[in-house]
C-alpha positions in Angstrom: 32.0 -243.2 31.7 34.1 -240.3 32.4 34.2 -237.7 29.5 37.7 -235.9 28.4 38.4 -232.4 27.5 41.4 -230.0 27.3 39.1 -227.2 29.0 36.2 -227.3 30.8 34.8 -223.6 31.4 32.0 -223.4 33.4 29.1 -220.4 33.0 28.6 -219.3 30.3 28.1 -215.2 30.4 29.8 -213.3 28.1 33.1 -213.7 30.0 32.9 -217.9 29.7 31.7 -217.6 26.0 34.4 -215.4 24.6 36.7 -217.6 26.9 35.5 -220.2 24.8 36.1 -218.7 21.5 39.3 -217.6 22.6 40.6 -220.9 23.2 38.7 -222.6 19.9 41.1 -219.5 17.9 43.3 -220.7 19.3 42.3 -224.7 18.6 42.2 -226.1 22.1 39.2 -228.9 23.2 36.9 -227.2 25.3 33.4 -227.7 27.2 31.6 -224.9 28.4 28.8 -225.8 30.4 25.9 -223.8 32.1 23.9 -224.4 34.9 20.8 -222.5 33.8 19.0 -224.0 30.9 19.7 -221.0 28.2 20.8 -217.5 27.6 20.4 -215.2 30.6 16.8 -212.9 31.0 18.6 -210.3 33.1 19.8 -207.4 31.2 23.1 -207.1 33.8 25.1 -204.8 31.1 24.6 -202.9 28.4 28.0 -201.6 26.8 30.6 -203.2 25.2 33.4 -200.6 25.4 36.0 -200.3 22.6 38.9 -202.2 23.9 36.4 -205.4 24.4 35.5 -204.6 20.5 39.0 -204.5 19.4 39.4 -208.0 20.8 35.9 -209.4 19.4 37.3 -208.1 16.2 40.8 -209.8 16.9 38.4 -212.8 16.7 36.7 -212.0 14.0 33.7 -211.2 15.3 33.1 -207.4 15.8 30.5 -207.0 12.8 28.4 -209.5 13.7 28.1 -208.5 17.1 27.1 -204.9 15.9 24.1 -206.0 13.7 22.6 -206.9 17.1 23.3 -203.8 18.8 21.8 -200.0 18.4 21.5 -198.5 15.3 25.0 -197.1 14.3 23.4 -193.5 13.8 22.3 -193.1 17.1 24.0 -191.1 19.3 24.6 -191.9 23.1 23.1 -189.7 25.4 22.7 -189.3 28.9 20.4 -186.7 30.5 19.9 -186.0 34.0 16.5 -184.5 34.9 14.0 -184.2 37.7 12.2 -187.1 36.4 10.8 -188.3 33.3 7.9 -185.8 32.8 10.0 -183.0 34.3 12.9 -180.8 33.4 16.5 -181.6 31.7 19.3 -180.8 34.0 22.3 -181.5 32.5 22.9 -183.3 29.3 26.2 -185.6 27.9 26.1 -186.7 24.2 28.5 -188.7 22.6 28.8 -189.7 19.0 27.5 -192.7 17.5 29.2 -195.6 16.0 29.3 -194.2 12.5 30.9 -190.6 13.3 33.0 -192.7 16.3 34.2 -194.4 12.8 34.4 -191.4 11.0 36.4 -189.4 13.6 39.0 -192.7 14.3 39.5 -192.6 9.9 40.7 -188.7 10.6 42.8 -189.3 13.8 46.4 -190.0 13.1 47.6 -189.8 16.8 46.6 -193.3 17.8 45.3 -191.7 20.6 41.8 -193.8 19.5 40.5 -196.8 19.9 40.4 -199.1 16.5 36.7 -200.0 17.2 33.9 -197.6 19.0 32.2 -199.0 22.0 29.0 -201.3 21.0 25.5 -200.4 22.9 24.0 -204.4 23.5 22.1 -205.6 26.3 23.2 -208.6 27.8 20.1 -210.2 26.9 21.0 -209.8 23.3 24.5 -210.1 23.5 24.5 -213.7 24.8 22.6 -215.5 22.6 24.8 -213.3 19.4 27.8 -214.6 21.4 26.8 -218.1 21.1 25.7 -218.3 18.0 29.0 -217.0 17.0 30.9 -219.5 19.0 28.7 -222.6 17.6 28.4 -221.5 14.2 32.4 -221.0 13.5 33.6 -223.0 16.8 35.5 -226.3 15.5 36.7 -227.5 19.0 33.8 -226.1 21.6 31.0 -227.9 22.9 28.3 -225.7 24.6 25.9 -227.4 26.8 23.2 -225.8 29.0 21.2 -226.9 31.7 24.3 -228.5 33.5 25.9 -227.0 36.3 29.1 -227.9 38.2 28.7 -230.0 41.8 32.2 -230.3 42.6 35.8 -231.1 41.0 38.9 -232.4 42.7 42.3 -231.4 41.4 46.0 -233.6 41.1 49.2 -232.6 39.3 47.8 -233.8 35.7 43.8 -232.1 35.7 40.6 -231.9 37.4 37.9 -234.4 37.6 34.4 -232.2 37.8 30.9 -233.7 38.6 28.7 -232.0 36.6 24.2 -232.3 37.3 21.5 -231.9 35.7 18.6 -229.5 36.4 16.8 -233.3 36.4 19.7 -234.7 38.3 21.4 -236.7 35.8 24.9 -236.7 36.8 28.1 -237.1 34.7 31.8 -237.3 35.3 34.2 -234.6 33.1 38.1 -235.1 33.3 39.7 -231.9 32.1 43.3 -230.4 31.9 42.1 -227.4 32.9 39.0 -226.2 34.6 38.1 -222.1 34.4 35.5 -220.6 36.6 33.0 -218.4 34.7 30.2 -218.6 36.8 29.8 -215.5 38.7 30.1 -213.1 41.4 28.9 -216.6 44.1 31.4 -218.6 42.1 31.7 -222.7 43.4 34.6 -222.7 42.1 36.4 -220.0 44.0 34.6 -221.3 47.1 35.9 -224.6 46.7 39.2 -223.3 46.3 38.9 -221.2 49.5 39.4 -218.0 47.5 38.2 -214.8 49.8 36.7 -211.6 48.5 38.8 -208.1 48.9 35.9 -205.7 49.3 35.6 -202.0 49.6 32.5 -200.9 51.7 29.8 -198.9 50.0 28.5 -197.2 52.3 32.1 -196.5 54.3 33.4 -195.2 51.4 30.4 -193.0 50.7 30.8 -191.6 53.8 34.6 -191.1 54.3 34.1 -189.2 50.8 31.0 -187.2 51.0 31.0 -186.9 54.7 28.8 -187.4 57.7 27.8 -183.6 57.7 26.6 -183.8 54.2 24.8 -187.4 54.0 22.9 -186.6 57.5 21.7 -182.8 56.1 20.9 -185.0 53.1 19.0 -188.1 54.3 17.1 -185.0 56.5 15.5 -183.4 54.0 14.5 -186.3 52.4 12.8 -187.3 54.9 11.1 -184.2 55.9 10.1 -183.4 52.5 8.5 -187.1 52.0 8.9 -189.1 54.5 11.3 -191.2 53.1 14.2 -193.3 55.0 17.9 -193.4 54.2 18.7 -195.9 51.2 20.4 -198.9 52.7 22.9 -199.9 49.8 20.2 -202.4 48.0 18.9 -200.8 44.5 15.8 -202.8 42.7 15.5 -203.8 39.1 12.2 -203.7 37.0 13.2 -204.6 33.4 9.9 -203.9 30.6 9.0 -202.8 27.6 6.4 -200.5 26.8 5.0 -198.5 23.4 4.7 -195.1 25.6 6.9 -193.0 23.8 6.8 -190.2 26.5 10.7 -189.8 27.2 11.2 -189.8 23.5 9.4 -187.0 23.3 10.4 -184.8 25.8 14.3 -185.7 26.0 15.5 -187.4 22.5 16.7 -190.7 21.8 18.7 -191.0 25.6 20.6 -194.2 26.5 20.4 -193.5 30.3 17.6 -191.1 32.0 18.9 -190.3 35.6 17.9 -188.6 38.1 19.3 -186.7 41.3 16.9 -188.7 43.4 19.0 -191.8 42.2 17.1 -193.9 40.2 18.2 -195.0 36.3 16.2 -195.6 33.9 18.5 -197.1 30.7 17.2 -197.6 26.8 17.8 -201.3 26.4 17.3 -200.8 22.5 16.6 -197.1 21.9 12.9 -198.6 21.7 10.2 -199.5 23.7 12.6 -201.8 26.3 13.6 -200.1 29.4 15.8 -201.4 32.5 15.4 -199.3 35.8 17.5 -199.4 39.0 16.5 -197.3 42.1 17.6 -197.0 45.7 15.5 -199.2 48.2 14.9 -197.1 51.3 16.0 -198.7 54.9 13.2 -201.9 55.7 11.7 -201.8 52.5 10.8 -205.1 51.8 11.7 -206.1 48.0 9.8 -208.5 47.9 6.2 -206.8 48.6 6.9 -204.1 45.7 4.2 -203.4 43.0 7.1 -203.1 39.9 4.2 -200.9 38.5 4.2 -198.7 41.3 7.6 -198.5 41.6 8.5 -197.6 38.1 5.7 -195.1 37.8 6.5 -193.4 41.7 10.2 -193.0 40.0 9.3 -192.0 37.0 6.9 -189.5 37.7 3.7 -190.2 35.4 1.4 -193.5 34.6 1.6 -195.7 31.3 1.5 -199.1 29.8 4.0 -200.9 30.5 4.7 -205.1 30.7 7.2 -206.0 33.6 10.1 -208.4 32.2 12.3 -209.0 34.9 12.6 -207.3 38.6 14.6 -208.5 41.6 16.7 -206.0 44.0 20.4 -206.6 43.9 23.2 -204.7 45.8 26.2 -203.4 44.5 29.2 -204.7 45.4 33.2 -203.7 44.8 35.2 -206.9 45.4 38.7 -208.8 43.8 39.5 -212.2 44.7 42.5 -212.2 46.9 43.8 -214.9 43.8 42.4 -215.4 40.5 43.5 -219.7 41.1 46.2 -221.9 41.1 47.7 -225.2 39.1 44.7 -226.2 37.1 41.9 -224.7 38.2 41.2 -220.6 37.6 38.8 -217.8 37.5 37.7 -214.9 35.2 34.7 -212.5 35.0 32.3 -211.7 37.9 34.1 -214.9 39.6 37.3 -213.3 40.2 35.8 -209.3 40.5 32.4 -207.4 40.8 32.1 -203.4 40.5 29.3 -201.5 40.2 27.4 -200.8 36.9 28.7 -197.1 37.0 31.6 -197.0 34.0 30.5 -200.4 32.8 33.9 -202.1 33.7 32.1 -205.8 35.0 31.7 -207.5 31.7 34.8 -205.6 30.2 37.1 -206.2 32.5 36.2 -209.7 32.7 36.4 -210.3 28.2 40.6 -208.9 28.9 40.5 -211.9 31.6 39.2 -214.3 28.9 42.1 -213.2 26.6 44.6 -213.2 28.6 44.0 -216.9 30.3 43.1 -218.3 26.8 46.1 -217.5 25.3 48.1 -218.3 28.5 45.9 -222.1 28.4 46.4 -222.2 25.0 50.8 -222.3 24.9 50.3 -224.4 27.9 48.4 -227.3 26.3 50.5 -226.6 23.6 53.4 -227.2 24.6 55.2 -224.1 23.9 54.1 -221.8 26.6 56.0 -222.0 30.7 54.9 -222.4 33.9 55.0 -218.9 34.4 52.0 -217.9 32.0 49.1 -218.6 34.7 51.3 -216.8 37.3 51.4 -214.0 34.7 48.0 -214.5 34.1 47.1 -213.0 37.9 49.9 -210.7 38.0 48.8 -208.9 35.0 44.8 -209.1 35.0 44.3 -208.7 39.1 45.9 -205.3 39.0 43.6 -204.1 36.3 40.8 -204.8 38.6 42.1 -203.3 41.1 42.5 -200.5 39.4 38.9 -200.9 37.3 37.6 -201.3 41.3 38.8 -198.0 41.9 37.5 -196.1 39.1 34.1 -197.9 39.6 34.2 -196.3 43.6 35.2 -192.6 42.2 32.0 -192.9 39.8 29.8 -194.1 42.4 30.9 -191.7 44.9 29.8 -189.0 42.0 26.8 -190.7 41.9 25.9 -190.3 45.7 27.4 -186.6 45.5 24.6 -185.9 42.8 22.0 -187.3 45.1 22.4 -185.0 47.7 22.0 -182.3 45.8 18.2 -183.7 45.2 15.4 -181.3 46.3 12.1 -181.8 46.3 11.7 -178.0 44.9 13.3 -179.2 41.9 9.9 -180.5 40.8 8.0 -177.0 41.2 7.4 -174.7 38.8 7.7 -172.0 40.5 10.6 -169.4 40.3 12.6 -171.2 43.2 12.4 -174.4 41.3 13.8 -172.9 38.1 16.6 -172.0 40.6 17.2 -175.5 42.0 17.4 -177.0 38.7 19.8 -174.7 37.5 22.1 -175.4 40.6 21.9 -179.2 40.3 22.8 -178.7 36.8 25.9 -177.0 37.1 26.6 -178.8 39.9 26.3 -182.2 37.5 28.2 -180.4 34.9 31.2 -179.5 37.2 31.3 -183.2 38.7 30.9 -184.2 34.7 30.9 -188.2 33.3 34.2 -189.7 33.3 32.1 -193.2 33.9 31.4 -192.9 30.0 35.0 -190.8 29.1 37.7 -193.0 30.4 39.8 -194.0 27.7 42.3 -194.6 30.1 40.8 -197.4 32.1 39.5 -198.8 28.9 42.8 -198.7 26.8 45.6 -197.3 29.0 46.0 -200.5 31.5 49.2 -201.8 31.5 51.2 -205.1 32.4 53.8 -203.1 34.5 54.6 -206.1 36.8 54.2 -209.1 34.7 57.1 -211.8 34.7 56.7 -212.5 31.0 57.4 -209.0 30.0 60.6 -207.5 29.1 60.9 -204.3 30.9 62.4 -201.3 29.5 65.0 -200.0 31.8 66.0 -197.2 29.5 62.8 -194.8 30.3 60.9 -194.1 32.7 57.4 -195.8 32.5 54.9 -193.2 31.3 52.1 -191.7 33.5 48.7 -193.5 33.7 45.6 -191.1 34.4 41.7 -192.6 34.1 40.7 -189.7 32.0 43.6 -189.8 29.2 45.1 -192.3 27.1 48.4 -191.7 26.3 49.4 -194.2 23.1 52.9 -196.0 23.0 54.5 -199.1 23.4 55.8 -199.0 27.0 56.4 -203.3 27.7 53.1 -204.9 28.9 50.9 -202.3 27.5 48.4 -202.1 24.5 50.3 -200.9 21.3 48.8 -197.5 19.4 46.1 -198.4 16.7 47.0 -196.3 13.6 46.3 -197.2 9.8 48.8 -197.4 7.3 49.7 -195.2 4.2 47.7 -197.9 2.5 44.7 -197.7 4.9 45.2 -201.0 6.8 45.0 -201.1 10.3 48.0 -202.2 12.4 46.3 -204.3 14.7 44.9 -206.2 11.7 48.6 -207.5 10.8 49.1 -209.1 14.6 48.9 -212.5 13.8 47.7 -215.5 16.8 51.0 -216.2 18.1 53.7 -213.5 18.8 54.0 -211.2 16.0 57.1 -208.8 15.4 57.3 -205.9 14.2 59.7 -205.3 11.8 59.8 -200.6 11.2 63.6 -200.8 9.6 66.2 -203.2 8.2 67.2 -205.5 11.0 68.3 -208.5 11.3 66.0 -210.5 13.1 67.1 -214.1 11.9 68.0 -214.7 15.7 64.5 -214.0 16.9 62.9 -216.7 14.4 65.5 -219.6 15.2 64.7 -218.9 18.7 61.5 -219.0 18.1 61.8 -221.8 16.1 63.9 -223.6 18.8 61.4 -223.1 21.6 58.2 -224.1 19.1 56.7 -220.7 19.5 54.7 -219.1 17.2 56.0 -216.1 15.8 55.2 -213.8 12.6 57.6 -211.2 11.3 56.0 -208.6 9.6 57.8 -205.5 7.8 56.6 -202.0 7.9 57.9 -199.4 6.1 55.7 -196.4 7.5 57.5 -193.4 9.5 54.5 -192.5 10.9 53.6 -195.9 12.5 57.4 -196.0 13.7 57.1 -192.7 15.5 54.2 -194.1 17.8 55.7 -197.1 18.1 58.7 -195.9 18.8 61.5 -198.5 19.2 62.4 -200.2 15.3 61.5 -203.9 16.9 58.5 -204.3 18.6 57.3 -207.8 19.8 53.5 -207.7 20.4 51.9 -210.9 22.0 49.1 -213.3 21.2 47.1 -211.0 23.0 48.0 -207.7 21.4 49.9 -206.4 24.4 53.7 -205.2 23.9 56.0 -207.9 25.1 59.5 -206.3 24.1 61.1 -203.7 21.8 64.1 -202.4 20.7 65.9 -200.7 17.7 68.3 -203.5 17.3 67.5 -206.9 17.9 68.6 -208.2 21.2 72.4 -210.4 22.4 70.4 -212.9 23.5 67.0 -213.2 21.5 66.4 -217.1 23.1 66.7 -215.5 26.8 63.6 -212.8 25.3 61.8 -215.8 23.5 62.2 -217.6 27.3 60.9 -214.6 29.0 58.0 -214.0 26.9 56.7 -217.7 26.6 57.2 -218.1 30.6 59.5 -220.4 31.2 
């Protein structure tokens, strides 16, 4: 027998999970399969940054995600320092989620998130994800252990063999099928999909310069012995009651050090993920993890090794994100480096955006030109995401060469060293855990289901700054209310628009109503949420991006309903 669905998602990371509660919000039949036979044991991220929270909590989710996470007093903090026995070199604290809270309730600018970021390994946060999705989901079936074999594709759907870890095989017929299954992706290989890739090690070089990286890999050498790294880092994920690091440095989220190696606080407790540089014909796979962790770290304790494999880091988009009725999202469509934590991230916005998108499709309401949108809005974020990745690595590898062995000596020409790496780490700084503009200030500047605004002149976009306003395609300010509710909670799951002054707007609902799309006018009387949203009419989408605006309501509010819906 041949099963039926709407949807068939396949992985299920975070990226295909919150796919799959997207599209149960939005009350689409959907079957999300996975090839492996539960939750994933690798700890592959371990932020949630605020724009991905503001969308959990658009699904009514945020909370429960956070009792899961860190403690909401703790700070984040990342040190930098010889190693983990040794000296602090430069220090970056951030606030926890409670003052994050706290200073978001004083901020009136909307130049804030709505929610903090969430610290959650991936280990935790897929299982929380779902329980979510099977303890509220009303149109999702979740299935492990089954993986996809192949699919073929005609004008009405995709037919998908699916098998067994034993073999069994089944036939799915779908509508759509979405590819959530990672940075090897079947599905993007069977479509013939190729990789966009920026070189590692050419771009290290090109920025740092020969010069520099030979004096560099020199030294290291001659002080130890060791080789080059070759672009492969290795993982050894365990927990341990030594509370050593504690001790000397505080509650730290990431240790690092100049030498290159990360050690990162899985749970501000005993569970520990490190990733270090494999030197030039190392062999992975004859590595004492014990060894390892100890050599980096710099002392001996008791420790029980989770996980370890060696990975390499890679910065790639798909030269298409699909076609007709078969798509990608997540690691399957991009891959950047851990540095900024835009992998996961970048690939919840993708969820959104294509479940929304499937959603009007199977609908009925929503064009052809929402999964053309779909691409043309969400690959130029990676792009850009790509890019901000590189200019963290890059600071990453400029750190490492200004490693010295003397650094570890307490004698007066090690205080020295140390104090020159450290300024040198404070002038180079950590946008990888600043950039509110990559997180919030991406915009839809070239989508064909926006209404652009050919009045102004689009504002600037920098990585380190996020400028609020409702420039067409982007996210609108979050601000709270005179009577302390938050904008954003008001957007309803269709198109919402907002209503600042007396307009008439009876043209937008029959259009609306004409075309069968979902639309919610809500009226705000608040001068202070007018001025950052700055037009009187302001049409937000199902995905809370700006989709038009105005301060009169337009000549032709079916040609805008058109636009917006794709058609």
């Amino acid at each position: 027998m041949t099963e039926t669905t709407s949807v068939l998602v396949v992985g299920a990371g975070p990226v295909g999970l919150t796919l799959a509660l997207e599209l149960d919000f939005h009350g689409v039949e959907t079957l999300l399969v996975e090839r492996n036979s539960t939750t994933t044991r690798h700890p592959k991220m371990d932020i949630t940054n605020s724009r991905s929270m503001e969308l959990y909590r658009r699904l009514g989710i945020a909370d429960d995600l956070r009792k899961v996470a860190t403690s909401p007093d703790h700070r984040t903090t990342v040190v930098w320092a010889s190693n983990a026995v040794g000296w602090e070199l430069a220090k970056f604290e951030y606030p926890s989620v409670e003052e994050s809270f706290e200073a978001i309730g004083r901020r009136v600018d909307g130049a804030l998130p709505l929610e903090p970021a969430m610290r959650v390994s991936q280990i935790i946060l897929e299982p929380a994800l779902r329980d979510q999705l099977q303890a509220r989901s009303r149109h999702v079936e979740v299935q492990y252990g089954w993986a996809l074999d192949s699919f073929t594709e005609d004008t009405e759907g995709v037919t998908a063999q699916l098998v067994s870890g034993t073999r069994e095989r089944r036939t799915v017929r779908a509508r759509y099928l979405v590819g959530c299954d990672g940075a090897g992706s079947r599905v993007r290989r069977h479509l013939g999909i190729g990789l966009d890739e920026i070189d590692l090690r050419r771009l290290l070089v090109r920025e740092l310069g020969i010069p520099w990286l030979a004096r560099t890999f020199t030294r290291t050498f001659l002080a130890g012995g060791q080789r080059p790294p070759d672009g492969r880092f290795y993982l050894v994920h365990f927990t341990t009651p030594d509370r050593e690091i504690a001790a000397r440095f505080g509650t730290v989220w990431h240790l690092q050090s100049p030498e290159g190696w990360t050690v990162i606080s899985q749970n501000d407790g005993g569970t520990w993920t490190l990733h270090a540089p494999l030197s030039m014909g190392a062999d992975a796979d004859s590595i004492d993890p014990l060894e390892f962790v100890f050599r980096c770290l710099g002392y001996r304790f008791e420790m029980t090794v989770l996980v370890t494999n060696a990975w390499t880091p890679r910065l790639t988009v798909a030269e298409s994100y699909g076609r007709g009725r078969v798509w990608l999202a997540g690691d399957a469509a991009h891959q950047v480096t851990p540095a900024g934590g835009y992998g996961m991230n970048t690939g919840v916005g993708d969820a959104v955006g294509l479940g929304w998108a499937l959603a009007a499709r199977l609908q009925g309401w929503g064009g052809p030109r929402l999964l053309e949108a779909y691409e043309r809005e969400r690959r130029p974020v990676a792009l850009r995401n790509r890019e901000a990745s590189a200019r963290h690595t890059v600071i990453h590898g400029a750190i490492m060469a200004t490693s010295r062995a003397t650094m570890h000596s307490e004698r007066w020409f090690g205080a020295r060293t140390r104090r020159r790496i450290g300024r040198e780490i404070s002038d180079l700084g950590n946008l990888e855990n600043e950039a509110l503009g990559i997180e919030l200030g991406y915009r839809y500047d070239h989508s064909p289901i926006v209404c652009r605004d050919t009045e102004d002149r689009a504002p600037r976009q920098r990585m380190d700054e996020y400028l609020p306003g409702t420039w067409p395609g982007a996210r609108p300010p979050s601000v709270r209310l005179t009577d302390g509710t938050a904008i954003f909670d008001l957007f309803g799951r269709g198109f919402t628009l907002l209503r600042f002054a007396d307009h008439d707007v009876d043209g937008f609902r029959i259009a609306a109503a004409e075309r069968e799309v979902p639309l919610d006018i809500v009226d705000i009387r608040d001068p202070h949420a007018r001025a950052l949203y700055e037009r009187d009419l302001v049409l937000i989408r199902p995905d809370q991006h700006v989709a038009w605006r105005g301060n009169t309501a337009p000549a032709g509010p079916l040609a805008v309903i058109d636009r917006v819906r794709g058609a």
